[in-house]
MILO-679142 format. One record per residue: x, y, z of N, C-alpha, C in turn; residue in one letter. Coordinates in steps of 0.05 Angstrom, whole numbers, padded with zeros to 5 digits, always signed. Example, Ala and Ser with C-alpha at 12.3 -4.5 7.8 and 13.67 -1.06 7.14 Angstrom:
# residues 2
+00264-00114+00156+00246-00090+00156+00264-00066+00156a/+00257-00045+00142+00273-00021+00143+00258+00001+00157s/
//
This chain:
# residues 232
+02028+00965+03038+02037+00990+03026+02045+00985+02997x/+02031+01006+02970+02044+00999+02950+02068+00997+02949x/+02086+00987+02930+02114+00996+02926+02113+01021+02902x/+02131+01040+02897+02136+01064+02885+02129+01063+02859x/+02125+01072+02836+02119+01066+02818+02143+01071+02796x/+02153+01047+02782+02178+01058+02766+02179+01076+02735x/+02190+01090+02749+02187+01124+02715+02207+01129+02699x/+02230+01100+02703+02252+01106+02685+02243+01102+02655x/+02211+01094+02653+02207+01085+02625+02194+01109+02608x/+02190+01132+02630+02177+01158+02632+02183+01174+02611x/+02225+01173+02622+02235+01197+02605+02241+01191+02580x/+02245+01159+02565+02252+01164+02530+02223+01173+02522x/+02196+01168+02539+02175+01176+02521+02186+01210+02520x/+02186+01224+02539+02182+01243+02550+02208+01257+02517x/+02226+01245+02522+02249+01252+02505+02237+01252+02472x/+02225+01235+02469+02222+01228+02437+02194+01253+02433x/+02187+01258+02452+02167+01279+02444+02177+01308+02429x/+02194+01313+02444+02205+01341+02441+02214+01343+02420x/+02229+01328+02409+02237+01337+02373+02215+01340+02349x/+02188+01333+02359+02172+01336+02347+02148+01355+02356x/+02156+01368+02373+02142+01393+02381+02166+01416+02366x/+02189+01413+02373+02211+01426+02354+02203+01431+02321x/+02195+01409+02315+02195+01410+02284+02169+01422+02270x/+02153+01406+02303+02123+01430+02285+02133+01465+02286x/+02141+01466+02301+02138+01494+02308+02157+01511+02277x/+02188+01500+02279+02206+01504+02255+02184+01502+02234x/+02176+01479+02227+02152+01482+02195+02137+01510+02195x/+02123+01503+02214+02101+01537+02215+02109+01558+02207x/+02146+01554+02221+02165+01584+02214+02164+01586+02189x/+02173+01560+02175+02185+01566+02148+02163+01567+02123x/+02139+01560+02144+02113+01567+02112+02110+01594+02107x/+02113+01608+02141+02098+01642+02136+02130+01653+02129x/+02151+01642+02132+02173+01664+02121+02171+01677+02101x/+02182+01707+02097+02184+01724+02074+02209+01730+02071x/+02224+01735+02049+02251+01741+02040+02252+01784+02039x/+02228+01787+02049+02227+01816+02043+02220+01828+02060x/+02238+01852+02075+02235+01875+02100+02232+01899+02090x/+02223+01921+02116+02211+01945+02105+02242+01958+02091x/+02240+01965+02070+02253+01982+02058+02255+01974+02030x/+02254+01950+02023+02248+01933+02003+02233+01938+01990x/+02240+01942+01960+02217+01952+01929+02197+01923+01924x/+02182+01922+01926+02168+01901+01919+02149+01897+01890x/+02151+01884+01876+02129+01890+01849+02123+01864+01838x/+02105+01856+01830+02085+01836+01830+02077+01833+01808x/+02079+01809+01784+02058+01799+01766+02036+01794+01770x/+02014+01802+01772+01990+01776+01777+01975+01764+01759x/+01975+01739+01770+01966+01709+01759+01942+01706+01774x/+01926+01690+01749+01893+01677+01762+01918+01648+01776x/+01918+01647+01799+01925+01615+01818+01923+01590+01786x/+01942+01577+01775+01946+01556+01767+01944+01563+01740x/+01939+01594+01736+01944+01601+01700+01964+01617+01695x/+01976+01623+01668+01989+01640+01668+01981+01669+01662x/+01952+01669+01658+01942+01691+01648+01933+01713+01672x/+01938+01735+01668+01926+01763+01686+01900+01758+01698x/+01887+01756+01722+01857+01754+01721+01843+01781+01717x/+01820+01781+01713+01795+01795+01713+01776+01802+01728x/+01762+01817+01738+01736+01826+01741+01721+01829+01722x/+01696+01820+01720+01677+01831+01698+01652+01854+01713x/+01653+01875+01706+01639+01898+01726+01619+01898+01708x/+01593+01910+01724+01568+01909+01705+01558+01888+01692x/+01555+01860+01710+01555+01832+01696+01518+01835+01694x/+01506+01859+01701+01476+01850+01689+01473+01877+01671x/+01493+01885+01649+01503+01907+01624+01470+01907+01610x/+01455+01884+01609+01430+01877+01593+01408+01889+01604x/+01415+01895+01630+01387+01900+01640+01382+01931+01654x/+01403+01941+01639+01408+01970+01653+01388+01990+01634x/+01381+02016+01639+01362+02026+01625+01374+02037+01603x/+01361+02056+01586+01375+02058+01563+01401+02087+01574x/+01390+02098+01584+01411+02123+01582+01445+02110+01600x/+01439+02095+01622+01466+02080+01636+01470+02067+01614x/+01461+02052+01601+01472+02041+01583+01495+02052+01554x/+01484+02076+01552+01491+02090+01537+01521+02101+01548x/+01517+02105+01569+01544+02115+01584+01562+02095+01588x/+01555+02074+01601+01571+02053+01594+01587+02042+01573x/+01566+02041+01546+01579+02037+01526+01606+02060+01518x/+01590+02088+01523+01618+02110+01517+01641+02099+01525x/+01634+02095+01550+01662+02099+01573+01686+02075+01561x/+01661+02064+01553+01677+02029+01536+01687+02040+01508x/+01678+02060+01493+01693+02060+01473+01719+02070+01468x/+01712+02096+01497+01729+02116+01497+01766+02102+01504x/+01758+02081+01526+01780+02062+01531+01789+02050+01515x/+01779+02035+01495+01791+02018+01472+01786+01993+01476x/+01794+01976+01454+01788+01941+01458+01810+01929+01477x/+01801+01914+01485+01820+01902+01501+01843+01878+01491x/+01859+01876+01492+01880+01856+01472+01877+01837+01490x/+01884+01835+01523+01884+01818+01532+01865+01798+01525x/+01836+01801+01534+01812+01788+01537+01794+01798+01511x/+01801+01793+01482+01783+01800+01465+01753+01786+01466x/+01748+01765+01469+01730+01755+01470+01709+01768+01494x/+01725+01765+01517+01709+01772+01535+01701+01802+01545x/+01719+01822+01526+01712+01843+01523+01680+01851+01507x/+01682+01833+01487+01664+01840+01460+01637+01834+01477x/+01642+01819+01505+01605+01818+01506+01592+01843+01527x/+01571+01842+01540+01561+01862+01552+01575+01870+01583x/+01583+01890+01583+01595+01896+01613+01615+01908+01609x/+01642+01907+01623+01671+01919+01636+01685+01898+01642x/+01708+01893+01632+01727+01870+01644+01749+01896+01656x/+01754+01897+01685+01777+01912+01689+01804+01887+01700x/+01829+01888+01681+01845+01868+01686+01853+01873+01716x/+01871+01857+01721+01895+01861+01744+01920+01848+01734x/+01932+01875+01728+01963+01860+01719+01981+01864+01738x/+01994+01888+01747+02023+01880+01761+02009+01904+01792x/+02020+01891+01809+02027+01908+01843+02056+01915+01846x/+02056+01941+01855+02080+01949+01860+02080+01961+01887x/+02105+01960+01911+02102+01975+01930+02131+01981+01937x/+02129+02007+01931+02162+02025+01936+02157+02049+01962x/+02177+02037+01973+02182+02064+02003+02188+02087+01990x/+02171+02108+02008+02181+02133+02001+02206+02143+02006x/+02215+02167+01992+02240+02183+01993+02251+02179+02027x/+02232+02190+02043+02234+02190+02077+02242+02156+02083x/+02230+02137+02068+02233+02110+02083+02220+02104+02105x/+02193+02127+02111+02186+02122+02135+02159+02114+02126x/+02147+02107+02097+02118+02095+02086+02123+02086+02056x/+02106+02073+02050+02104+02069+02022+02083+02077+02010x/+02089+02071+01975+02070+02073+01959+02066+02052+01937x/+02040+02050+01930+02041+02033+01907+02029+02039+01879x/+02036+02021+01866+02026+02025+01842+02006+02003+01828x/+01991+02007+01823+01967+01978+01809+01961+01980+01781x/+01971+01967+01760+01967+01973+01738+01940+01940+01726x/+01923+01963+01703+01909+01950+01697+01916+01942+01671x/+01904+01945+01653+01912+01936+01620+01912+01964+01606x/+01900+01991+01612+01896+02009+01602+01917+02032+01617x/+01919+02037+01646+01927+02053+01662+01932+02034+01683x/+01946+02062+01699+01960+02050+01730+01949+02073+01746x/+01945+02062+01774+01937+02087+01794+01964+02080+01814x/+01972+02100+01836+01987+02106+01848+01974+02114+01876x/+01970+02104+01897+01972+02108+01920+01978+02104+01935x/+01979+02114+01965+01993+02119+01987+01988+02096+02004x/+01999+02074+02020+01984+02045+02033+01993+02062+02058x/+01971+02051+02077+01978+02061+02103+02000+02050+02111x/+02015+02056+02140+02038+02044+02139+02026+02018+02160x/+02002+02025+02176+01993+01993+02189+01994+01976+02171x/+01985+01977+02150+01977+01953+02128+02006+01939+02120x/+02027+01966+02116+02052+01950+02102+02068+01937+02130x/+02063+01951+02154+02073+01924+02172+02071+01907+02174x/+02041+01901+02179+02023+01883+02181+02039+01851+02156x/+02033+01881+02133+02035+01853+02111+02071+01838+02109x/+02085+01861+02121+02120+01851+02117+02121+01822+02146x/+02091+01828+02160+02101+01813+02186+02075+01787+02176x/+02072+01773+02156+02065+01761+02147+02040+01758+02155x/+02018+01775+02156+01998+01776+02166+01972+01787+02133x/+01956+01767+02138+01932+01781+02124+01920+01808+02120x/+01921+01816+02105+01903+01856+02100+01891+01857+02075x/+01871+01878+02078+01850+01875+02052+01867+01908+02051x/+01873+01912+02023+01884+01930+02010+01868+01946+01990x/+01858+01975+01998+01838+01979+01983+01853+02002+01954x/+01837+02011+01936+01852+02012+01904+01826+02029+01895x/+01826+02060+01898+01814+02080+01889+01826+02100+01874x/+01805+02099+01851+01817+02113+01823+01793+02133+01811x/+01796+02156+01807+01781+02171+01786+01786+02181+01759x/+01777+02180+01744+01783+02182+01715+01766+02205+01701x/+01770+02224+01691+01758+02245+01685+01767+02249+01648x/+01742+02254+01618+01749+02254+01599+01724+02282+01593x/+01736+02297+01586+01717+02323+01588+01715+02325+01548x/+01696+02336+01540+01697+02337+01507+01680+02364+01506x/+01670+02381+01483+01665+02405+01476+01637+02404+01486x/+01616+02389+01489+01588+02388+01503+01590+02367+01526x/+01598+02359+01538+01596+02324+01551+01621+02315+01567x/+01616+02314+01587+01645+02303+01603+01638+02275+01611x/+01653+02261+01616+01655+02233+01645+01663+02229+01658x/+01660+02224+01686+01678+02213+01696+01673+02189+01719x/+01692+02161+01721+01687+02136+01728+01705+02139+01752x/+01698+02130+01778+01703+02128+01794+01709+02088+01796x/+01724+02090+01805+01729+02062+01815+01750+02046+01838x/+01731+02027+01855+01743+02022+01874+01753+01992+01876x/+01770+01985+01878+01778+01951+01878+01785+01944+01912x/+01782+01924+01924+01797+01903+01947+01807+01891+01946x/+01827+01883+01946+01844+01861+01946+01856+01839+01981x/+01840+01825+01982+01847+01811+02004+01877+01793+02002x/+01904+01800+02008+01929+01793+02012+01946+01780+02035x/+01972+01771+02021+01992+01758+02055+02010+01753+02032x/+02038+01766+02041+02056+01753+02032+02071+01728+02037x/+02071+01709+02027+02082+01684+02039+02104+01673+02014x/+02129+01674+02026+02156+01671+02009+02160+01696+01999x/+02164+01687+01968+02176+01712+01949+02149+01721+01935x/+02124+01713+01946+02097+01713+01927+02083+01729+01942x/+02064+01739+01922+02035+01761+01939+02020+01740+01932x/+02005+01724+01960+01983+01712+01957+01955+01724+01957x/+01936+01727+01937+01905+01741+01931+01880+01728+01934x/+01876+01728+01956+01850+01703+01974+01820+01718+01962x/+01822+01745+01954+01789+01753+01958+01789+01778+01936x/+01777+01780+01918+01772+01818+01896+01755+01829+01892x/+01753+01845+01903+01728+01865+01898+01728+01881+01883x/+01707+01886+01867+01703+01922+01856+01676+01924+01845x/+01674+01946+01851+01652+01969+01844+01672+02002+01819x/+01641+02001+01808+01658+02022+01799+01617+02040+01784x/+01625+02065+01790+01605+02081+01782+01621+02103+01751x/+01590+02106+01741+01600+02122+01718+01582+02147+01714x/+01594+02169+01707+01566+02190+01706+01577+02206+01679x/+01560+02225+01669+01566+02230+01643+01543+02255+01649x/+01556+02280+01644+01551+02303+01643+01549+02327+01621x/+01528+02327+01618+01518+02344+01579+01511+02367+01594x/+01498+02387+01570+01491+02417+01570+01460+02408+01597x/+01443+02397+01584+01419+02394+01580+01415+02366+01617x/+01430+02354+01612+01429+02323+01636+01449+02325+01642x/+01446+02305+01660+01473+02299+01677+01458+02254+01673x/+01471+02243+01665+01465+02206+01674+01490+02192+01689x/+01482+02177+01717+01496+02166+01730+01491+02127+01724x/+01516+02117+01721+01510+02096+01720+01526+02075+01740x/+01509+02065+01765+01519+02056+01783+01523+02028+01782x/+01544+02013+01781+01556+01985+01774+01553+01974+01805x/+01549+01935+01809+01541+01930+01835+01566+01927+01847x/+01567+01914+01869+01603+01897+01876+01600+01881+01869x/+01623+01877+01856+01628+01849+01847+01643+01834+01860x/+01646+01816+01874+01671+01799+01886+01672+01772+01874x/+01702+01763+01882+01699+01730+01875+01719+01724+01884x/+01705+01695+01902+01724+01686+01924+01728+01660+01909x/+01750+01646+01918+01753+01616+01909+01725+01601+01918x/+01732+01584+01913+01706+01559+01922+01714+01546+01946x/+01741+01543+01952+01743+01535+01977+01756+01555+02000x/+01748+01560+02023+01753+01576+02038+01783+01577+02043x/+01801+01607+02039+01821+01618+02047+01841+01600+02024x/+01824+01586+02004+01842+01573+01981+01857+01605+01962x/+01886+01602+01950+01888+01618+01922+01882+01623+01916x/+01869+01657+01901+01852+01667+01882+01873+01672+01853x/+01886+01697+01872+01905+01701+01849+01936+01698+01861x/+01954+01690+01849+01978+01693+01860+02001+01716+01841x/+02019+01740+01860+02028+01749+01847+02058+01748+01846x/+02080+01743+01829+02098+01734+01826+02114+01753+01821x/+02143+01751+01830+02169+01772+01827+02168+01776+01790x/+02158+01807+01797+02159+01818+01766+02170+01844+01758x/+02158+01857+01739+02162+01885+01729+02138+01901+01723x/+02138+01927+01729+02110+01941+01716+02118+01940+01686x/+02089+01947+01679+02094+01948+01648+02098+01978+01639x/+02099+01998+01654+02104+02024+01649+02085+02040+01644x/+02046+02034+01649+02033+02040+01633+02033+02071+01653x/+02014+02091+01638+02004+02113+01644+01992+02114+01674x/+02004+02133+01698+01992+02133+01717+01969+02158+01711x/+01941+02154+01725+01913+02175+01734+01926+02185+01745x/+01921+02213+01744+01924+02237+01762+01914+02229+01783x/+01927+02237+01811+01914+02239+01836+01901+02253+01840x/+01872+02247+01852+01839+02263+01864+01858+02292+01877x/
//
């Protein structure tokens, strides 16, 4: 008959395990923690990840190969806006740079939703986030945040108006808005006595190079006060 097998050497393994199932778990807590709950004004610098500077989209990155009349509209729409201070250089060549400067997200009067504000280098738009998304995002969870704007400039023969849509793939983690993914499209049309010319821009996105790495990061800030678009 065997004799029993002895397991007093069982329990320090058994023991030394557990503080380290403890500690993974505590780390995990303390990467996704946020310092911020629903009722909380939230507002955001954004940074290109590892610069100090605002990032960019460049819309209309093939500006060269568009026909003459989109082109023509394009250019308007570009003059009508102005030069860009931020990105002079990269304004002056063919296309649309639309910045991304500051995110803002303030609860409504009720407290029972929010709203935000997205300012670019020219203007700010103002809309309504669903309230799944702002749970979602206060409970440290990933959401693609979408950013639709219309812009209307009417003149004595000739109107325009640019429609534009941005994505922003997000997670708040700490006191920071982390920005994994950006999209935008944006269309332009331009309306005379005689024509009407639409000029349809592709999507643009741009992801990091490494998967679910930093795109943009946005940091405890201030809006810059610019002009909000009228709401559609």
């Amino acid at each position: 008959m065997r004799p029993p097998r002895d397991t007093s050497s069982d329990v320090p393994m058994i023991k030394s395990f557990i503080p380290l199932l403890v500690f993974s778990v505590v780390s995990l807590s303390a990467f996704a923690a946020s310092p911020y709950e629903w009722g909380d004004e939230l507002t955001f610098s954004i940074k290109r990840e590892g610069s100090p500077k605002h990032p960019f989209l460049q819309i209309f990155p093939d500006a060269d190969n568009l026909e003459a009349g989109e082109a023509e509209v394009l250019s308007d729409v570009k003059s009508g806006r102005g030069k860009s201070k931020l990105y002079p250089a990269e304004d002056a060549r063919p296309g649309l740079i639309v910045v991304f400067r500051s995110l803002a997200f303030m609860p409504t009067e009720s407290g029972e939703d929010y709203e935000a504000i997205f300012e670019g280098e020219f203007n700010a738009v103002k809309f309504k986030v669903p309230r799944k998304d702002m749970e979602a995002l206060f409970a440290g969870e990933t959401i693609d945040l979408s950013i639709k704007s219309t812009t209307r400039r009417g003149f004595v023969v000739v109107a325009y108006t640019v429609e534009s849509e941005t994505e922003l793939r997000m997670r708040l983690e700490g006191e920071d808005l982390l920005i994994f993914r950006a999209c935008g499209k944006t269309t332009m049309k331009k309306e005379g006595i005689r024509k009407s010319t639409t000029c349809v821009g592709p999507r643009v996105m741009e992801n990091p190079k490494k998967k679910d790495a930093i795109l943009y990061r946005g940091v405890p800030g201030k809006l810059a006060g610019l002009d909000i678009l009228p709401e559609k």
